[in-house]
N, C-alpha and C positions, 0 to 999 in steps of 0.2 A: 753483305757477307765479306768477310776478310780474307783475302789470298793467304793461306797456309803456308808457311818455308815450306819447301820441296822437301828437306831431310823429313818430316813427318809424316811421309804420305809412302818414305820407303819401307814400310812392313805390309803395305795393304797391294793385294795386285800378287802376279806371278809370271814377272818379266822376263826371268831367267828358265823356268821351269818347264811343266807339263801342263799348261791351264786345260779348264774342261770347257770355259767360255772365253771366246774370244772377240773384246766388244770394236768395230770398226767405228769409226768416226770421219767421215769424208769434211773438207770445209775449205772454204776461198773466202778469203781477208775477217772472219767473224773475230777477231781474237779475245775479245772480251767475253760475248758468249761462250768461246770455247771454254774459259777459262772457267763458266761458271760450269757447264756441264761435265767437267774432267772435277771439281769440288763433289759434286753430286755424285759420280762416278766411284770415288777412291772413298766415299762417305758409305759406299755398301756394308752390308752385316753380311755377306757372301764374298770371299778373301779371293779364289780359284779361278782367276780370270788374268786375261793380259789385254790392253787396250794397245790398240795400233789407230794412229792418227794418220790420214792419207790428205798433205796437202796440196791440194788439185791448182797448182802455179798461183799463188797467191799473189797478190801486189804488195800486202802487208808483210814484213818479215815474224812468221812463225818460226823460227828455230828456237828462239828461248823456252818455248814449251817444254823442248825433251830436256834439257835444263831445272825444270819446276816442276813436274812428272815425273814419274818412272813408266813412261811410252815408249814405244818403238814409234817412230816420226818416219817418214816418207816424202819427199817433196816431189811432185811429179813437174818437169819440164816445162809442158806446154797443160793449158785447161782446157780439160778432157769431160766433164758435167762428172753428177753425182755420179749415175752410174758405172761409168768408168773405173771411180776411186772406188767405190767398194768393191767391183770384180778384184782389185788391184791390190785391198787390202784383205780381202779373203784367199789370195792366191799368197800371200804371207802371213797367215796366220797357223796356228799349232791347236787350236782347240775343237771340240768335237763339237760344239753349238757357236755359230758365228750369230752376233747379235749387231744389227747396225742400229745405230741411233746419231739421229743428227746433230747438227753442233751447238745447235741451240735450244736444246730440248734435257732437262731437267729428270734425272730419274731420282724418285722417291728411294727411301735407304732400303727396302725391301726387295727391291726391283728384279736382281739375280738372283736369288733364294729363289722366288715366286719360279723364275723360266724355267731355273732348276731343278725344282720340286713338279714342274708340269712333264717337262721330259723322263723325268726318272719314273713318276708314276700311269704315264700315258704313251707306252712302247711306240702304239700307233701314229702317233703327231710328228711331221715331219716342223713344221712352223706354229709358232705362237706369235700374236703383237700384242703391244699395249695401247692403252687409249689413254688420249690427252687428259689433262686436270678441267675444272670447269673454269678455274680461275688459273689467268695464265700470270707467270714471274714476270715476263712484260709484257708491260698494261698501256699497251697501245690499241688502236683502234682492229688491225688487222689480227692480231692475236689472238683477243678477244672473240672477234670474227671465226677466223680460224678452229680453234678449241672449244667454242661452243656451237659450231657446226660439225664437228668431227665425233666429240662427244655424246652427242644425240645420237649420232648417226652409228656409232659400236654398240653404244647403248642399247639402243633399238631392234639393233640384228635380231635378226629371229633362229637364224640357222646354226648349223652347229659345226657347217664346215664352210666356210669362203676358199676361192679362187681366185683371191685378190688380194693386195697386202699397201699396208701403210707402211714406207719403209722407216718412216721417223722414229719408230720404236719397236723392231720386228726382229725377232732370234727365228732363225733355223740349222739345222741339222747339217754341218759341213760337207758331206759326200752327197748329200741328197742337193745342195746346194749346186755344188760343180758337175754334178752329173746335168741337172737341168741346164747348164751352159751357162747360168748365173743371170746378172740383169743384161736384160737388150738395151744397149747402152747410147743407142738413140730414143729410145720412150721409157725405158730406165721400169722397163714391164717384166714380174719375174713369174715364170710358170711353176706354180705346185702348188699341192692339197695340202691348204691348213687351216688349221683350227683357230674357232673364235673364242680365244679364251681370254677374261680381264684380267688385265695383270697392273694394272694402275691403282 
């Protein structure tokens, strides 16, 4: 897929505004992936978001990003793990659903509609995740691994609320988020009651 001029990606997104989701993205030196999952991102049919990117001390220079994007960019000093950056980019974000997704993770164009339309019509759901593809965009051995061991495993769920959460593709409810104190940002383990809804 072809990296898009950045001027074309400035009508999609809600960088200056009110968004209702705010999608975090934590990452150290991926900038390639990044780039494919910010494609994926700004390729939504759901406009009402703002992505904030939290770069956790890269080695690679990511600034050109907020450059090619319409992102709010973050570079943290010193590398702090995932957890950290998203405690870090939910304490700057403006939207009422914080959604993290990782940097190397691919959302189909539906993706925010979907959280959207789960939240709006299911008062009770503090969180919702998604689940991997069966076939991953890279087609390496661990991927592969990965996505089709995670996929079975949402698939399969039986229950209708987990206690647990995959953060690679996981929205929840902003106050409900900060109130729980956010991720424990040495096992990067986030406490609350959420639903097992697919959204892939």
């Amino acid at each position: 897929m072809m990296l898009e001029n950045s001027k074309n990606f400035r009508h999609h997104g809600n960088l200056h505004g009110s968004p209702v989701i705010s999608i975090i993205i934590p990452v150290h030196n991926r900038l390639k992936p990044l780039k494919k999952c910010l494609e994926s991102v700004f390729s939504q049919n759901y406009k009402n978001f703002e992505v904030i990117v939290v770069d956790d001390a890269s080695t690679v220079d990511l600034k050109a990003i907020k450059n090619s994007y319409p992102v709010r960019y973050y570079r943290l000093a010193k590398n702090r793990g995932p957890g950290f950056a998203r405690n870090f980019g939910v304490k700057h974000s403006r939207g009422e659903i914080v959604l993290f997704i990782d940097s190397d993770v691919l959302a189909n164009k539906g993706l925010l509609k979907k959280i959207y339309t789960h939240f709006k019509i299911n008062k009770d759901i503090v969180a919702v995740q998604g689940n991997y593809s069966l076939i991953p965009y890279f087609r390496n051995f661990f991927s592969f691994f990965k996505n089709i061991t995670l996929y079975y495993h949402f698939k399969t769920f039986s229950k209708k609320y987990t206690n647990s959460i995959a953060s690679f593709c996981t929205a929840v409810k902003r106050k409900e988020f900060l109130d729980s104190g956010g991720f424990d940002e040495k096992s990067e383990m986030l406490q609350l009651k959420m639903r097992n809804l697919e959204l892939s």
